[in-house]
VEXFIPA-670522 format. One record per residue (C-alpha): residue in one letter; x, z, y. Coordinates in steps of 0.001 Angstrom, whole numbers, padded with zeros to 6 digits, always signed. Each point is the difference from the previous one (the first is absolute). Last residue first. Layout:
residues N
AXZY
...
This chain:
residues 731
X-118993-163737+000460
X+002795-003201-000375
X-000498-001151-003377
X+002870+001191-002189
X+001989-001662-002707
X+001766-002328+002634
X+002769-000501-002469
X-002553-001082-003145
X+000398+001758-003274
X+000911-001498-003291
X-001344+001122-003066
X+001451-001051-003407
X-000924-002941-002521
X+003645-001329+001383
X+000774-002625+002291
X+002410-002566-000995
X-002535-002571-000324
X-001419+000389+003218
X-003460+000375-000377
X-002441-002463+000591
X-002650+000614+003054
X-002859+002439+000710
X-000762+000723+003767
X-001525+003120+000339
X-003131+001764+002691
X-001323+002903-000989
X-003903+000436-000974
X-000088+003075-002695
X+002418+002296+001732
X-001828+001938+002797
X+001258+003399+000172
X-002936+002508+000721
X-000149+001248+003345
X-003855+000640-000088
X-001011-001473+003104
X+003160-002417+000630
X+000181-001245-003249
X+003402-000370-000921
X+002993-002829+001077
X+003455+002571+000971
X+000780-000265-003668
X+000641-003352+000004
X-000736-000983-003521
X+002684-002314-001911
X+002136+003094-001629
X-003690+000720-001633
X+000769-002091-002291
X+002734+001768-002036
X+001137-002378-002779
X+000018-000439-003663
X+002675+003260-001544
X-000800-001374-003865
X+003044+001832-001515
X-000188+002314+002905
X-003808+000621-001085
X+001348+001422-003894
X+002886+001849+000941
X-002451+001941+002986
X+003006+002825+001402
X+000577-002017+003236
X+003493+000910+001096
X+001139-003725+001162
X-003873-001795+001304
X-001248-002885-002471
X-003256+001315-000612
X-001862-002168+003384
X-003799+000106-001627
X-002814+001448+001262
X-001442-002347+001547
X-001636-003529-000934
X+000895-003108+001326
X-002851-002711+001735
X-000125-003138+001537
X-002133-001471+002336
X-000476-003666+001680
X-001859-001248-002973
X-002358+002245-001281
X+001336+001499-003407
X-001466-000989-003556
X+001577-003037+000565
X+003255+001574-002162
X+003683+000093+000715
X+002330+002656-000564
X+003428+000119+001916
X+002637+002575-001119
X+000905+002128+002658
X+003163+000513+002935
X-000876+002382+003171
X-000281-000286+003374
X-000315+001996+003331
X-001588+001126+002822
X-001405-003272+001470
X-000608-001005-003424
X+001735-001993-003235
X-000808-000859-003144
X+002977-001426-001737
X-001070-001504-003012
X+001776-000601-003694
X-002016-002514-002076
X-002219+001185-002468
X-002993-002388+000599
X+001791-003000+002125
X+000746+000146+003356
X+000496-003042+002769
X-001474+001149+002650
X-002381-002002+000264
X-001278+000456-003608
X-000172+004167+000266
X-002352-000491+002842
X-002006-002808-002301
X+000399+002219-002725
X-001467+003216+001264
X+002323+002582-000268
X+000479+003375-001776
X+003551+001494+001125
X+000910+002159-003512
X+000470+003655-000768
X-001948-001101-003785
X+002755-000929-001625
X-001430-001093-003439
X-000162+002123-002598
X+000865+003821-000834
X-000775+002090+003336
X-001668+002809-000833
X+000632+000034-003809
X+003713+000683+001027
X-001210+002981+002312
X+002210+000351+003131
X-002350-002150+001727
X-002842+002132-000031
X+000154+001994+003208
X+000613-002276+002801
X-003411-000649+001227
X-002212-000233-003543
X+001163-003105-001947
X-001364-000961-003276
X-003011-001680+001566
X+001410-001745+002843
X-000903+000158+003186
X+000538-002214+003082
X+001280+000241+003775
X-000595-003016+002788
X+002607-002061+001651
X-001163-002402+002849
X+002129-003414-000150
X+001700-001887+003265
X+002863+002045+001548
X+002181-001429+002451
X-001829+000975+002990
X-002563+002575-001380
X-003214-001516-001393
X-003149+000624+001859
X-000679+002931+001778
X-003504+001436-000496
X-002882-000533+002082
X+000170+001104+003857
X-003745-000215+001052
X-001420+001155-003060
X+002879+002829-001243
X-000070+001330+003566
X-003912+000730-000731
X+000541+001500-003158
X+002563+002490+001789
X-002902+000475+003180
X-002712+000919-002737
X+002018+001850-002895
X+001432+002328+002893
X-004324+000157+001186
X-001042+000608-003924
X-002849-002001-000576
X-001806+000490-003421
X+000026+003671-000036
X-001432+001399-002891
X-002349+002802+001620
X-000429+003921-000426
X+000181-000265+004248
X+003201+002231-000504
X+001594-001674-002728
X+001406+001156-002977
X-002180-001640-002701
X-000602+002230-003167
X-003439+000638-000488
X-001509-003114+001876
X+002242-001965-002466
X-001358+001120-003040
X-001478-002607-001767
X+000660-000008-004019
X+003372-001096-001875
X-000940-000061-004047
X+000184+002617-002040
X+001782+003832-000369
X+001836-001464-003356
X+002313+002624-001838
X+003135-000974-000994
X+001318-002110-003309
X+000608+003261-002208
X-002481+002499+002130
X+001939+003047-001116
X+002101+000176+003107
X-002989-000541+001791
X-001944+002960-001093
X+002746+002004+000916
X+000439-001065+003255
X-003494+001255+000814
X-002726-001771+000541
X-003772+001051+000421
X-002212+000624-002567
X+000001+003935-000003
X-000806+000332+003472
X-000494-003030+001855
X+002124+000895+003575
X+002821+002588-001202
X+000315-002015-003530
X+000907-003283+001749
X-001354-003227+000698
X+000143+000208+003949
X+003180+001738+000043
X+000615+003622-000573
X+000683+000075-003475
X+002123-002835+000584
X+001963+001286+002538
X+000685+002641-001666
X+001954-001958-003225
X+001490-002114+003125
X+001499+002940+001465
X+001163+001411-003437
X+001198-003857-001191
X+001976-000252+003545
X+002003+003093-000568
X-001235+003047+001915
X+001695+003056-001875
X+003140-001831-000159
X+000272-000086+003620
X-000365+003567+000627
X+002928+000418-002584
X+002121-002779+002159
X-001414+002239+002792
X+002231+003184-001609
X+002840-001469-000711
X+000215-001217+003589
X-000454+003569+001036
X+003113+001298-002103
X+002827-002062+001021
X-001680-001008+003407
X+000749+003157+001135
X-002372-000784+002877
X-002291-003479-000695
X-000377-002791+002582
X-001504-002992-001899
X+002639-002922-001422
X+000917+001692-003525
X-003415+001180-001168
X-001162-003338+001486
X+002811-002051-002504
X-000886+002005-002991
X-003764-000221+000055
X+000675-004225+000437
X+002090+000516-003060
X-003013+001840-001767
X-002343-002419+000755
X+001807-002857-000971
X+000249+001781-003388
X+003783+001411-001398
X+002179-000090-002970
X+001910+002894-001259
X-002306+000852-003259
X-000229-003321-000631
X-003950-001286+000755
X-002327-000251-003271
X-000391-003512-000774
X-003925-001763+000408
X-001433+002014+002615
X-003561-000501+000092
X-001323-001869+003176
X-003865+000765+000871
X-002555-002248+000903
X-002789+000508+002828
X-002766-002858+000886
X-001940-001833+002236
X+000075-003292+000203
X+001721-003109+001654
X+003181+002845+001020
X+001348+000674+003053
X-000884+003463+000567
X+001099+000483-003677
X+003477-001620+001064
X+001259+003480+001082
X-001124+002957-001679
X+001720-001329-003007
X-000115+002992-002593
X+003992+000629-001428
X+001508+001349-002772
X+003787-000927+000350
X+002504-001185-003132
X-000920-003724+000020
X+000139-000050+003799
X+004080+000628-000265
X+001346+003052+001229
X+000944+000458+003193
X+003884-001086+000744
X+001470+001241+003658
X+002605-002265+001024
X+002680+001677+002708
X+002321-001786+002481
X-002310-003300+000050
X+001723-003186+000858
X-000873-001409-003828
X-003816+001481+000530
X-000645-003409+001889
X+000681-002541-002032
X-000856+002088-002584
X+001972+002613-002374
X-003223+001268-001843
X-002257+002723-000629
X-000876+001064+003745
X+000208+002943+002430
X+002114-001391+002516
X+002127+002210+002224
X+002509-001544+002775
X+002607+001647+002266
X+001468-000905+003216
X-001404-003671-000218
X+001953-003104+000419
X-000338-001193-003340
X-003747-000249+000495
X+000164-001616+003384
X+002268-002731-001541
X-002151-000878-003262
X-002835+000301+002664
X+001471-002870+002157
X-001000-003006-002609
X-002571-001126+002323
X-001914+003038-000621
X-003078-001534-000960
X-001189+002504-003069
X-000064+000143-003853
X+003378-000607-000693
X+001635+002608+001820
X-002651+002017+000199
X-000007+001430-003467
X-002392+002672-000578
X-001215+002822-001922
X+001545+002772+002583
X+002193-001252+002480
X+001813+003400+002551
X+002209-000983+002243
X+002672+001174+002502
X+000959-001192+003556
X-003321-001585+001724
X+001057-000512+003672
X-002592+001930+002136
X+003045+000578+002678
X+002597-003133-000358
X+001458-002196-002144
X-002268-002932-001388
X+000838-000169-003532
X-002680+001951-001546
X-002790-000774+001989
X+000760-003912+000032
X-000046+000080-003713
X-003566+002162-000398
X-001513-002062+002819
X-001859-002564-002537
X-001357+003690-001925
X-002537+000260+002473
X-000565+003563+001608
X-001211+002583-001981
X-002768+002793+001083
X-003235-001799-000907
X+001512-002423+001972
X+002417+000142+002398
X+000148-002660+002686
X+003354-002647+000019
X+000906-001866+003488
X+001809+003168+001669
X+003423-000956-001288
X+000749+003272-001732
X-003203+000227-002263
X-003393+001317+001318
X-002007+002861+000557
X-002905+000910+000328
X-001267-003440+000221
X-002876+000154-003197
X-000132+003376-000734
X-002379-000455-003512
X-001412+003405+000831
X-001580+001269-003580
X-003999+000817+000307
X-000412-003344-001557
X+002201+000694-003446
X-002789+002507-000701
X-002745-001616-001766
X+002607-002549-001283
X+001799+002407-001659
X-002998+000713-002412
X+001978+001233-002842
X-002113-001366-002669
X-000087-003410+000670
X-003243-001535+001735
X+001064-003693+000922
X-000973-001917+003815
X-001096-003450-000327
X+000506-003332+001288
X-002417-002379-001616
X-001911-000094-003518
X-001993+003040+000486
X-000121+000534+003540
X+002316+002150+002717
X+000578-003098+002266
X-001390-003348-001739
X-002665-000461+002675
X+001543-003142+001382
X+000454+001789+003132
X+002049+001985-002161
X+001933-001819-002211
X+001125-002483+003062
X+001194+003363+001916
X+002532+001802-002632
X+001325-004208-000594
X+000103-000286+003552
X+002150+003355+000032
X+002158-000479-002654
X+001287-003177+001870
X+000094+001680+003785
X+002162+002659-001832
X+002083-002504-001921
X+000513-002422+002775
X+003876+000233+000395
X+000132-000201-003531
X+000579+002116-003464
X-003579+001582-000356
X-001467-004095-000506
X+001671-000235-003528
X-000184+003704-000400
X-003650+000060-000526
X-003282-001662+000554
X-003220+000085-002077
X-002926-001502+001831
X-003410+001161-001733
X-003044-001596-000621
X-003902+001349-001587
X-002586-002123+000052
X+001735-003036+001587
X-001310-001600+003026
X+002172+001048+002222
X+003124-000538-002072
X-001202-003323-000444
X-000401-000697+003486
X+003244+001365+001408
X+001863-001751-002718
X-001825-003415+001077
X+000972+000429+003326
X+003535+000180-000754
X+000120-002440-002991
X-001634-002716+003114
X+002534+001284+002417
X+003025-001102-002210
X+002279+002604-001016
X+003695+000245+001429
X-001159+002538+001981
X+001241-000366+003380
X-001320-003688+000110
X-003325+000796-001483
X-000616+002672+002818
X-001351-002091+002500
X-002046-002277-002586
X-001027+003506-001534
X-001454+001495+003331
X+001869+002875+001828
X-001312-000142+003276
X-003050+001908-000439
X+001616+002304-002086
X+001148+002961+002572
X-003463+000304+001318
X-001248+000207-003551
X+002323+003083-000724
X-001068+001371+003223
X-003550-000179-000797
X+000428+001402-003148
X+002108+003334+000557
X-001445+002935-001445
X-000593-000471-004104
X-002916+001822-002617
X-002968-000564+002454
X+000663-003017+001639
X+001080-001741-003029
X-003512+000628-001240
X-001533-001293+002695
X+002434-003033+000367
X-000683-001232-003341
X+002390-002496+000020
X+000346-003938-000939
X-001429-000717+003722
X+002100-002929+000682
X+002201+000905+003008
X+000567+003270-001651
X+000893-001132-003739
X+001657-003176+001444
X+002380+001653+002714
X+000918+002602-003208
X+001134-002950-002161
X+002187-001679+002972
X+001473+003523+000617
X+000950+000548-003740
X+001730-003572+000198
X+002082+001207+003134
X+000834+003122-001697
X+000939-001680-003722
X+002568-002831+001908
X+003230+002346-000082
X+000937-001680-003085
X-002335-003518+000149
X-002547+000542-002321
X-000560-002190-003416
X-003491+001090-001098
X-000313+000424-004085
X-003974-000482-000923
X-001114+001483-003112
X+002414+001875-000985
X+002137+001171-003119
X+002729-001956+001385
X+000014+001300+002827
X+000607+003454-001394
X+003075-001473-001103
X+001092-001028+003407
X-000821-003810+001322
X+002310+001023+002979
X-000646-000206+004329
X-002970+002510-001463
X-004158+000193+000423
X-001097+000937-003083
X-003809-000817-001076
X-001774+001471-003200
X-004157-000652+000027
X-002371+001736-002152
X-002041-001199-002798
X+000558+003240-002378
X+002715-001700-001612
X+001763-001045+003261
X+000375+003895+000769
X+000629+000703-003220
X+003344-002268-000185
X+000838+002165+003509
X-000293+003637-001979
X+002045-002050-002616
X+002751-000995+002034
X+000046+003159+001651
X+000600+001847-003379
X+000656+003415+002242
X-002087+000125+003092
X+001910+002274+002356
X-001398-001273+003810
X+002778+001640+002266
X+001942-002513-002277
X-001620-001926-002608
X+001427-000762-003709
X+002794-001613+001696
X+000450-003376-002118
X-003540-000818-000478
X+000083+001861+003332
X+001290-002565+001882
X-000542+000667+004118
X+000051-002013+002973
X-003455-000348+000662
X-002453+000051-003072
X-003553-000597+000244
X-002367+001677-002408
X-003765-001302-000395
X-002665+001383-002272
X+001534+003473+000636
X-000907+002701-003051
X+003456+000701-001460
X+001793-000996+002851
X-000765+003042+002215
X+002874-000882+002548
X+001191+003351+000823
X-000024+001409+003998
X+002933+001296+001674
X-001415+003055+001292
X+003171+002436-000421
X+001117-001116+003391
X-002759+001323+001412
X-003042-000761+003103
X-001646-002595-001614
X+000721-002919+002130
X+003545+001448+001616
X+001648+001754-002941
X-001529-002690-002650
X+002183-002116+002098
X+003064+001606+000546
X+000170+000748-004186
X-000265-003769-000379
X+002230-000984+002174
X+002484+002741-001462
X-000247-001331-003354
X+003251-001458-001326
X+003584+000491+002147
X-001567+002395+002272
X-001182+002143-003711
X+003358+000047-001126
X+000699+002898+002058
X+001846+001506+003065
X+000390+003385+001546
X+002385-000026+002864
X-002053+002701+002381
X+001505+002630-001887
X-001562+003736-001044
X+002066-000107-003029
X-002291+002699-001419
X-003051-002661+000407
X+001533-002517-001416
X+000658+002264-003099
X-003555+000656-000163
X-001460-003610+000406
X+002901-001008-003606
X-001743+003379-001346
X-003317-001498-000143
X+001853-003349-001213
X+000401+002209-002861
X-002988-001315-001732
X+001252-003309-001300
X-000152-003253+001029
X+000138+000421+003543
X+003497+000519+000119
X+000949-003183-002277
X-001344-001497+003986
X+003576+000895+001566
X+000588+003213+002208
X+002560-000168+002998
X+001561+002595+001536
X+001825+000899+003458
X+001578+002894+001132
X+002052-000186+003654
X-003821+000611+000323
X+000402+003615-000485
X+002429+000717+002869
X+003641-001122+000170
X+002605+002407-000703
X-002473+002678-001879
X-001699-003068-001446
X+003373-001146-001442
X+001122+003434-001156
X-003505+000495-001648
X+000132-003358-001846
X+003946+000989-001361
X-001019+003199-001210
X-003265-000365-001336
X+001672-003312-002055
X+002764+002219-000913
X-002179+002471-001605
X-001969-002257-001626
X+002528-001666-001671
X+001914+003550-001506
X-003755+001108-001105
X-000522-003219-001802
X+003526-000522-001752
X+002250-003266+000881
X+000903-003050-001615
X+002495-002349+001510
X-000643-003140+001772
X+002058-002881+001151
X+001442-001893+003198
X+001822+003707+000982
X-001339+002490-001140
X-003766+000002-000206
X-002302+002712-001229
X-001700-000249-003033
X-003423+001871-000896
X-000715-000243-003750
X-002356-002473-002696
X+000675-002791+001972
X-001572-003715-001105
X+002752-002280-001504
X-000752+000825-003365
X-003446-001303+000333
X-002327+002034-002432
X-002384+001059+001906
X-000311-003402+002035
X-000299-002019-003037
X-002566+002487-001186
X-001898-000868+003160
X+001133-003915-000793
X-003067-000707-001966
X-002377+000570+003168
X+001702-002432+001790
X-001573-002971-002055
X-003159+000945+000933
X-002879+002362-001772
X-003533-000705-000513
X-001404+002319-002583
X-003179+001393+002056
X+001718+000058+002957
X-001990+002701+002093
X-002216+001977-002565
X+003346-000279-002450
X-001369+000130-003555
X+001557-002988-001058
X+003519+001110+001407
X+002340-002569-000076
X+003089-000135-001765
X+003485+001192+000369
X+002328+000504-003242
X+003259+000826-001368
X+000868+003396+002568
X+002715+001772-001549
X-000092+003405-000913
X+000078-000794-003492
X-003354-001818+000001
X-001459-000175+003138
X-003509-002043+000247
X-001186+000027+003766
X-003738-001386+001209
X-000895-000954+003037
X-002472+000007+002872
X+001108-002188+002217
X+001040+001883+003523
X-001206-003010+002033
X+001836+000947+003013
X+003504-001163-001058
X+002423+001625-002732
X-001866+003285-000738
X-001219-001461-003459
X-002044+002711-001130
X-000838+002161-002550
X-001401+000491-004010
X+003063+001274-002535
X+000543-001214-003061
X+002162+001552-002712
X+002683-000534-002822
X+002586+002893+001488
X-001235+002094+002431
């Protein structure tokens, strides 16, 4: 393969930039962008570059290793999975099947095998199944589950044809969209203004999409339902709606104006941050624009009020008309339909819930805030051996620095992953897949999310080794080894064989042909996985069309607008507005993004993180001012829960009374196997969130509005973490 370019994806966020790889002596030397992509067109970000970084890392694991002692040894595949089938089946033979727990992180989703990730939950036949997605999206997922009847119904901001996009809590000129994939977001938003539309974001920080705005609005964190509310009093008190047609496509109107009466922008003003006047003027003009949408992601997903949140901003599209239009919130055509189906699957809301009693299932998981308590608690239902595929909790979720415990605790510990992480270092076993680079792969995934329509195909760019291993394949190994088989010996041979007649490609290749666009429904000019592998920069299906009275869930075949839970919790939230500051603690801490990071994943690539420190406590200068801090001075950030030690950055492009710290970061853990991100460890933030605060309708762990107090650091302190005593909330 020497001296050739390959056309495929970067599977590094939700974009999936369409890219182009150069190897030359087996080494990746180059990473553009695709021209001919019919998604990206040539946009690529800085991440992108660092998928032949990742490749070629020689700290990612090429074998299985099993621990002795603090370190790891390498081990063969057949000789690891057979004492991880022993070992899980002697614990769920002791303890029952939820004594099994697992957790899958988001990297699951980018590739096909996540198909196998649902099947190997399903063979555990646990009640302790966790994911990323109740640290990131479950508000939004509860929500399109209880207007439009799915979870899989989280609608897509059509950007490419709204005359007025308003951003809450979200930067996708650094994101590229999320549960809205619009690759070269900053351009998709520069043609918005060029066409004569209108950009707004609504955000405690002047982000980088706000700075490609028109209008940036300063909200208070926590502030963005009470300033929704004021917006939606004015469209109903006002008239801005056509009721009719509202009427006809949404059940729920009358209560929904009931419920705003009250809720005027001079009451709400307060709660917002946001003066009435920009309140009721953003109702009007997004009222009276041709086409509007409100864009809102993780920024608003990550609070108490995340459900209520993505709901209002669900609601204001519609009675605004902007609900399954061109230029609003729309519903994408990929071509496996999942969507079409996704409603007839029970979302089991309350059947069952974690140890405690306060924490529903979810589409079959519980929240992954009572991971910690559900391992360490002794007792019957006690989680005692682990399964993590894709993910590393320890970092990315509020455990108050408990998990690091729970984890080490365990009776035995699998993680299918390519790296020693912060959390894969307590593991017993590490199962390697191969790296992205050397899999084929069709996203079936962010196509239902995408701003058009479209199917693109990922070329493998290295041939495999002939002992390494897919996702899929590992995940095959694992069920073979955990379902009831007689002479196991020979039987289990045999179903890994089954498997490997139905790998994710052959399911996908017939699901295709089946789908909407394929071969089975349009004859000869319908799709077939062929025809998009040899479709260079994808194949483009067009823009997003109406659809919604196709595949909404409901029984009435109406959006609901006025859910009764979202009624009486909405309500609470009016009468009983948010806590103010915590005794002792006087600044609201909010997350941020950077370009070149992605989670944890990319900081073990020296491209990655070359520059400035950028794990850093961004302040407003009159905060940083009184207390005496200076840009780059050492500060001790502290919470109810815990603190940690970070350099300060200062900058008025954040509201005063806020700060913010990214995640992801927190490298400085003994047995880490990252040499590059322990050299440049930055902090773990989320050892300041309480991870007894979520959402209580969707569970998901609220850690974008905590309470800190910021002062100097000691001088003796180090640039490590430190952890609080009282490092749990009572539950």
């Amino acid at each position: 393969m020497d001296g050739t370019t390959i056309a495929r994806q970067c599977s590094l966020c939700e974009a999936h930039c369409g890219i182009l790889v150069t190897v030359e002596d087996l080494r990746v030397t180059r990473i553009e962008g695709n021209p001919d992509d019919v998604l990206s067109k040539g946009y690529i970000c800085p991440k992108a570059t660092a998928m032949g970084g990742l490749h070629h890392d020689p700290d990612r694991l090429r074998t299985p290793v099993r621990r002795v002692g603090d370190s790891f040894e390498p081990i063969g595949w057949d000789e690891a999975f057979r004492e991880i089938g022993q070992r899980l089946r002697a614990v769920r033979a002791a303890h029952g099947p939820s004594a099994i727990g697992m957790y899958m992180g988001n990297p699951a989703a980018h590739s096909s095998s996540v198909m196998y990730g649902a099947l190997l939950r399903a063979a555990l036949l646990t009640r302790n199944f966790f994911t990323a997605s109740s640290i990131d999206q479950f508000p939004q997922e509860f929500v399109a589950w209880r207007m439009f009847g799915s979870n899989v119904l989280m609608p897509v901001t059509d950007i490419d044809r709204t005359d007025r996009l308003v951003v809450l809590g979200a930067n996708p000129a650094v994101s590229n969209g999320s549960i809205t994939t619009m690759p070269g977001a900053k351009q998709r938003i520069r043609e918005v203004r060029k066409r004569g539309g209108t950009v707004v974001v609504i955000d405690p920080r002047r982000t980088e999409t706000a700075r490609l705005a028109d209008e940036h609005v300063a909200v208070r964190p926590g502030g963005d339902v009470y300033l929704l509310l004021g917006m939606l009093h004015v469209l109903l008190t006002e008239g801005l709606s056509d009721e009719r047609a509202v009427r006809a496509q949404c059940a729920g109107l009358d209560e929904l104006r009931e419920l705003v009466l009250t809720t005027t922008p001079q009451r709400m003003a307060p709660l917002a941050g946001v003066d009435a006047e920009t309140i009721a003027r953003l109702a009007r003009d997004h009222a009276a624009a041709p086409s509007a949408v409100l864009y809102a992601r993780i920024g608003v997903c990550q609070q108490v009020t995340g459900t209520l949140t993505h709901w209002l901003v669900n609601t204001i599209n519609a009675v605004t008309g902007n609900l399954d239009r061109a230029g609003g919130q729309m519903f994408a055509s990929p071509v496996v339909d999942a969507a079409r189906y996704a409603k007839y699957l029970p979302m089991g809301h309350g059947a069952w819930t974690d140890r405690s009693g306060e924490h529903k299932s979810f589409r079959t998981e519980l929240p992954v805030a009572v991971l910690a308590e559900d391992i360490l608690t002794p007792g019957p239902g006690q989680i005692r051996a682990m399964i993590t595929y894709a993910g590393n909790p320890v970092l990315s979720t509020p455990q108050a620095g408990r998990l690091d415990d729970a984890l080490a605790s365990l009776d035995f510990y699998v993680a299918v992953d390519m790296y020693v992480t912060e959390t894969t270092r307590h593991a017993d076993i590490i199962l390697p897949p191969i790296s992205s680079l050397e899999r084929e792969e069709l996203s079936l995934l962010f196509p239902i999310f995408s701003v058009r329509n479209n199917a693109r195909y990922d070329a493998r760019v290295f041939e495999p080794p002939a002992d390494g291993l897919e996702d899929w394949q590992i995940l095959a190994r694992l069920i073979t080894e955990l379902v009831p088989l007689p002479a196991r010996r020979f039987t289990g041979r045999a179903l890994t064989g089954v498997f490997e007649q139905f790998s994710p490609m052959r399911l996908t290749a017939a699901a295709v042909a089946t789908g909407p666009y394929g071969v089975l429904r349009r004859g000869r000019k319908g799709l077939t996985l062929g025809k998009i592998r040899e479709a260079v920069g994808g194949i483009d299906l067009g823009p997003l069309r109406p659809r919604l009275p196709e595949l909404i869930g409901t029984a009435d075949r109406k959006a609901h607008l006025a859910p009764t839970d979202f009624l009486d919790a909405i309500r609470a939230v009016i009468d009983d507005p948010t806590a103010g500051p915590t005794p002792g603690y006087d600044l609201q801490l909010i997350g941020r993004r950077h370009l070149r990071s992605n989670n944890s994943w990319l900081h073990n690539i020296p491209s990655m993180v070359k520059g400035r420190d950028r794990c850093t406590v961004l302040m407003h200068p009159d905060d940083a001012a009184t207390r005496g801090l200076t840009d780059g001075d050492r500060a001790t950030v502290g919470s109810a829960v815990g603190s940690i030690v970070v350099p300060v950055e200062i900058s008025d492009d954040i509201r005063p009374g806020v700060v913010a710290i990214p995640h992801g970061w927190g490298h400085a853990e003994p047995g880490v196997g990252w040499t590059v991100a322990a050299a440049q460890p930055g902090v773990n933030v989320n050892l300041l969130h309480d991870p007894a605060l979520t959402d209580p309708l969707s569970g998901a762990s609220a850690v974008n509005n905590t309470w800190v107090r910021v002062s100097p650091a000691p001088t003796e302190t180090s640039d490590t973490t430190t952890r609080s005593e009282a490092v749990t909330a009572p539950r």
